[in-house]
NUSE-605900 format. One record per residue (C-alpha): x, y, z; residue in three letters. Coordinates in steps of 0.25 Angstrom, whole numbers, plus 5000, padded with zeros to 4 digits. Layout:
# NUSE-605900
XYZALA...
# end
This chain:
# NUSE-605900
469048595164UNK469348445163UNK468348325161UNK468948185163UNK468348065155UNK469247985144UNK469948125141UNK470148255147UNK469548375142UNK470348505143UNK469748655141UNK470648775137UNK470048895133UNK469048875121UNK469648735115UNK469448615121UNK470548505120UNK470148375123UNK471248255126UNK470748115128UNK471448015138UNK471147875132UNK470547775141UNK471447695146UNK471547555138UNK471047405145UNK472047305147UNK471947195135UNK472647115143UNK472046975147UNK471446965160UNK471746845168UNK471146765178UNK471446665189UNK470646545190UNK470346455201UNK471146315206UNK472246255199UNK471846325186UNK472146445195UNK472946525184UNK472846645175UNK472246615162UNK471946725151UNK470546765147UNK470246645137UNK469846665122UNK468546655122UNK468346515110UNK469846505106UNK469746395096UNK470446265099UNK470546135092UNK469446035097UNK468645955089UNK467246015085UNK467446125096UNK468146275093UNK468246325106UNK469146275120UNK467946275127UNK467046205138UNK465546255140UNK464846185154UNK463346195154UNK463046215167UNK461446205172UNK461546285183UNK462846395186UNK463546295197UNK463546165189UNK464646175180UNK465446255192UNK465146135202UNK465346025191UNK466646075184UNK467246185191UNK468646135188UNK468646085176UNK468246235170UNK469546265179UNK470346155171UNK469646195157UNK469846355158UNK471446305162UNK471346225148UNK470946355141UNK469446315140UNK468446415139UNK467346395149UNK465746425147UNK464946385158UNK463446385152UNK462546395166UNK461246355159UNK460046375171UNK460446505179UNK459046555183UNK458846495197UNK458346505209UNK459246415216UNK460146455226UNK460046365238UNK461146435246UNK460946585243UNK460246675254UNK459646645266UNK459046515261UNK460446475256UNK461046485270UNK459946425278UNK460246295269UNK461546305270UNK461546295287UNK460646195284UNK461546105277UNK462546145286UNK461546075298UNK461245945288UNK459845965285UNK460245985269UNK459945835267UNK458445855275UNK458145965265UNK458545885254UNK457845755258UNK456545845259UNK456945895243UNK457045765239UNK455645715245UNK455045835238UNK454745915250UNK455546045245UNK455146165253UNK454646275246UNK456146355246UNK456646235238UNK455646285227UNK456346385215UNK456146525219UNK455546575204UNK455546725209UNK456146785198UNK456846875206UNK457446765215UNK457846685202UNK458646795196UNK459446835210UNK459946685211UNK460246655197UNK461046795199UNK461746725209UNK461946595202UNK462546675192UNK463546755202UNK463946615206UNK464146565193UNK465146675191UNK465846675201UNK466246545198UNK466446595185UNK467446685189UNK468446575194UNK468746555181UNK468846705176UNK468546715161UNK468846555157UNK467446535159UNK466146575155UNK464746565161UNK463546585153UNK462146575159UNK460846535151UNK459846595160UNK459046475161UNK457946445174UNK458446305181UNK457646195183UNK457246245196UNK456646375191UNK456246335179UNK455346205183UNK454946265197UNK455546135204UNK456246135216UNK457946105213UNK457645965220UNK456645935208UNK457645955197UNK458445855200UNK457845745196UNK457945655184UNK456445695178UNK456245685163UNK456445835155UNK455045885153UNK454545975142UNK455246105148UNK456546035151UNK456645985137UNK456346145134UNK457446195141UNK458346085136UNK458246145121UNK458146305128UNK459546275135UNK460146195123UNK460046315113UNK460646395123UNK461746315126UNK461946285111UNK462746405107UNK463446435120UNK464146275118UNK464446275105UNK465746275105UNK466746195116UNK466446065124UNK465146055133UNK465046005147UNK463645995151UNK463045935165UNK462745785167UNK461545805175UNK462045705186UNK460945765196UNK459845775186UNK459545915187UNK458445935176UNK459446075174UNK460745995173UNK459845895163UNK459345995155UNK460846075153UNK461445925149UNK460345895137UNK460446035132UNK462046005131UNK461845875123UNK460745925115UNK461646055108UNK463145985110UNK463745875102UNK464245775111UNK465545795108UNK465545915115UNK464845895127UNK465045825140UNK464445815153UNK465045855168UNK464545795182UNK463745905189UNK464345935204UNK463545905216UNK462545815208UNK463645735203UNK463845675217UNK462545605219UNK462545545206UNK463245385205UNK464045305196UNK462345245190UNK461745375189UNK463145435183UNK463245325173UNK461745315169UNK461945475166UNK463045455158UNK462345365150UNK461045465149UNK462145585143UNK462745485133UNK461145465127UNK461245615128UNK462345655119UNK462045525111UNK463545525107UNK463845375111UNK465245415117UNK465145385131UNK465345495141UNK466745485150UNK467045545163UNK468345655165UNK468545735177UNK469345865169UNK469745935180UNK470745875191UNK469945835205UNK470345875218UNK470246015218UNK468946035227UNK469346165233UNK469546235220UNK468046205216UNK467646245227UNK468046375225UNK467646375212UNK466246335214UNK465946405229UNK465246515219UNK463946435221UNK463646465232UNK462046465231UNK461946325228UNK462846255236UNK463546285251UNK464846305253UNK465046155257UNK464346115245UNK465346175236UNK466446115243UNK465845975242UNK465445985229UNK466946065226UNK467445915230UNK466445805223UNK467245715217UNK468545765222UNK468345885215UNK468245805201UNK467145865189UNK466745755180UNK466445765165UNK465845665157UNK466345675143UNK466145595128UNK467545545121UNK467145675110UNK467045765121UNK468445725127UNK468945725112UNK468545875111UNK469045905126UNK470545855122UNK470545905109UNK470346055118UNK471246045126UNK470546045140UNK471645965149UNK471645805154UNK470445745157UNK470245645169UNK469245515170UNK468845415163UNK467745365153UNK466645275156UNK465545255168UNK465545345182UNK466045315195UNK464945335204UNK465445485204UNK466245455217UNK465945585225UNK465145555237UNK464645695241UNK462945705239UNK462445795228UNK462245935234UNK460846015229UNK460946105217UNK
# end
């Protein structure tokens, strides 16, 4: 009689001899992933905080506070490419990812998308902007609705993820957007209204959350070019938990498009009263531009929110270039670690220089 398990057991006569095969050992060997565009090369699983020398910082990495799971992977897709070829550790912290918005999933998704594709996009939207949303424009708050697109949300987000393989890391807060949380149509958030008492409440909510998670590396966080109250939100809870050494600002893709040199400038001028440093912000493009197609790719995981034309557009805003805005201290601490050149130059904006309109989040 013989019984197979991790050993095999053998019967003769009245004694019983048992003899074990032992399990077969894993490989320690590291495993290695290939990465997407010109950082397309095998890079080892990186240590998780290896310590390098940067001035009041004890880790080589970056954390991007994203408000919702596409805006860091619009904004900066290839500049994570360029720090993870630097040896950066990357944490994406996607801050509101209960949601019900998912304009371009299902039925209702496709119906929207032939109608762009027949040039009545700009009638729906001119009917948003005069307040005469139809009732399907309102958030969906049945709870089971609310959890199967923010689990799609989140299958997005890591798909896009795994274009990096283990260099980057997403962490969702689990936090209910604007939308959701206010009962307001995605038209209505966008708009530069003063925080009320609940928005002041979710500032400090998200702050302590965000407090330990960015305590160590540099921050980027959103500059809230389209004044979405969520984007808003996410920037003030950075500044109000990290020194202003550490933290920067990057220009969110689509919104960035419809904003102009004035606006720009005057909201520079709102983040330097922010942070309260006194060093003036400057504007560096990290990542080389003209690489369209390879964001493309990278971001075409987002398929809910934008159409496929979309994402190409948005691929190529600005000839593919993704703008941070950055203090003297902030650049000090970026050399010092190591993170490659940096391209663009101090003061005031351009007028942004893209010319495609701002697509709806």
């Amino acid at each position: 009689m013989v019984r197979s398990w991790i050993g095999r057991r053998h019967l003769k006569g009245k004694n019983r001899v048992e003899t074990c095969v032992p399990a077969p050992r894993r490989s320690t060997r590291r495993r290695r992933v290939d990465l997407v565009g010109p950082w397309q090369r095998a890079l080892p699983r990186p240590i998780p905080f290896l310590p390098v020398l940067c001035i009041g910082i004890m880790t080589k990495a970056i954390n991007i506070i994203s408000p919702h799971y596409d805006d860091a992977a619009l904004s900066l897709a290839l500049c994570i490419g360029h720090w993870i070829e630097a040896g950066a550790e990357i944490r994406v912290i996607n801050c509101f990812t209960r949601t019900s918005h998912a304009p371009f999933s299902g039925e209702h998704g496709r119906i929207r998308i032939a109608l762009r594709s027949m040039g009545l996009g700009r009638l729906r939207k001119f009917l948003l902007h005069r307040g005469l949303q139809s009732v399907a424009a309102a958030p969906r708050t049945d709870p089971e609705k609310v959890e199967k697109i923010s689990a799609l949300r989140s299958r997005e987000d890591a798909a896009f993820s795994k274009f990096y393989g283990t260099a980057l890391t997403s962490i969702g807060l689990g936090r209910s957007d604007a939308p959701l949380r206010k009962q307001l149509s995605v038209s209505f958030v966008c708009r530069p209204l003063a925080f009320d008492a609940e928005d002041h409440a979710e500032v400090a909510a998200l702050g302590e959350q965000l407090r330990e998670i960015v305590a160590t590396g540099l921050v980027l966080a959103p500059l809230a070019l389209g004044d979405h109250l969520d984007h808003r939100i996410a920037r003030q809870a950075a500044a109000a938990v990290v020194g202003a050494d550490r933290l920067a600002f990057y220009e969110e893709l689509p919104y960035a498009a419809g904003v102009g040199g004035d606006l720009l400038t005057a909201k520079l001028h709102e983040l330097e009263t922010l942070v309260g440093s006194g060093d003036p912000l400057a504007r560096i493009t990290p990542a080389a531009a003209g690489r369209g197609e390879e964001k493309g790719t990278v971001i075409s995981a987002y398929r809910s929110q934008f159409s496929r034309r979309e994402l190409g557009e948005i691929a190529k805003l600005g000839g593919g270039a993704e703008r941070v805005w950055a203090s003297g201290a902030w650049l000090a601490a970026y050399g010092k670690c190591g993170l490659g050149t940096l391209g663009g130059a101090a003061g005031a904006a351009d007028p942004n220089g893209i010319g495609v309109p701002n697509a709806e989040y």
